[in-house]
C-alpha positions in Angstrom: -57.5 -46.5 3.8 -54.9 -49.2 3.2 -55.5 -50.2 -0.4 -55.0 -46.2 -1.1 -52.6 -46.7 -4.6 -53.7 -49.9 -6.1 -58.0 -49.6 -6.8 -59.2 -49.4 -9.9 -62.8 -48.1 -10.6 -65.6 -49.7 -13.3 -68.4 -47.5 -14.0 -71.0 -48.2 -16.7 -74.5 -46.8 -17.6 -76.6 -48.3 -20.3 -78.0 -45.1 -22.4 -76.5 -41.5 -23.0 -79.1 -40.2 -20.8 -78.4 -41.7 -17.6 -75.7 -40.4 -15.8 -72.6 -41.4 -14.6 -71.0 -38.8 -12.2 -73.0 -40.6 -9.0 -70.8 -43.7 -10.3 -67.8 -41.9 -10.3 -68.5 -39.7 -7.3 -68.7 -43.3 -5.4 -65.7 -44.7 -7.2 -63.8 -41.4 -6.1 -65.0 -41.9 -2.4 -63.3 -45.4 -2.3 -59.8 -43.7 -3.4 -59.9 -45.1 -7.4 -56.7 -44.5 -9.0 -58.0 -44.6 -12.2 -62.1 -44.7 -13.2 -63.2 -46.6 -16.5 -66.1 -45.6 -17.6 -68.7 -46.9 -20.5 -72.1 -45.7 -21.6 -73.4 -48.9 -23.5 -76.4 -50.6 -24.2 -77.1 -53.7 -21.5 -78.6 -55.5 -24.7 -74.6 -55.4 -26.3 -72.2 -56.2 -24.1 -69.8 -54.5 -25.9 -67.8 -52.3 -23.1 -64.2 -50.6 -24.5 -63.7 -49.3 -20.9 -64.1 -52.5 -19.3 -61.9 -54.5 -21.9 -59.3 -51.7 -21.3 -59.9 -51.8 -17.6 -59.4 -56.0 -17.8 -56.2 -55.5 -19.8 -54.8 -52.3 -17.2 -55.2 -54.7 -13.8 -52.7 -56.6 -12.3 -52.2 -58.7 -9.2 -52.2 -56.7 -6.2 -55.2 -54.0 -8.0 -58.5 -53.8 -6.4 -61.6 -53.4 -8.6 -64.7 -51.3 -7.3 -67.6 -51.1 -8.7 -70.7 -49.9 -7.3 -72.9 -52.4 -8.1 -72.5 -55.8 -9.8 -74.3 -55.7 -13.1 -71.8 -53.2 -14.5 -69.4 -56.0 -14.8 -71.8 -58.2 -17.1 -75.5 -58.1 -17.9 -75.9 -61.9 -16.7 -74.2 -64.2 -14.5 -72.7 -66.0 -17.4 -71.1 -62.6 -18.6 -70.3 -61.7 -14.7 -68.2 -65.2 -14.4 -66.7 -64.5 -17.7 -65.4 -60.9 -16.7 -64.3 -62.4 -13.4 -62.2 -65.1 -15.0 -60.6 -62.2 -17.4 -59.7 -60.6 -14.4 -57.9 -63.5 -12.8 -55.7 -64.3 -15.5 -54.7 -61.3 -15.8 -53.3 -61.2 -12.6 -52.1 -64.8 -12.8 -54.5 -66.3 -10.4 -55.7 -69.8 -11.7 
């Protein structure tokens, strides 16, 4: 794979009793240098992983996720995470 080195994974379930390692598994699959992961409610938005994941990438860093909801419980919060992630890595 050519982006071996640079992909950073998201994973996120909403309650302790889900599960996380098919996330991860996936995330591991696509080569993820490093995996944030979060189990918070979808009801607060409130993800420490993903704000740390938002202030780790740069430019040239590829974010996987496996699906899209686990960057933002509605589009508003989706656009909003997306927008973090571009100015992080100075895209305007």
């Amino acid at each position: 794979m050519s982006r071996t080195g640079n992909i950073l994974g998201c994973a996120r379930v909403s309650t302790p009793e889900q599960d996380l390692t098919g996330q991860v598994a996936r995330l591991k699959e696509a080569a993820a240098i490093r995996i944030f992961e979060d189990v918070v409610s979808g009801k607060h938005f409130d993800c420490p992983e993903l704000t740390a994941h938002l202030d780790h990438a740069r430019t040239g860093h590829s974010l996987v996720i496996k699906h899209l909801d686990r960057l933002g419980r509605s589009l508003k919060e989706l656009l909003e995470t997306v927008e973090d992630l571009m100015l992080n890595c100075g895209v305007s």
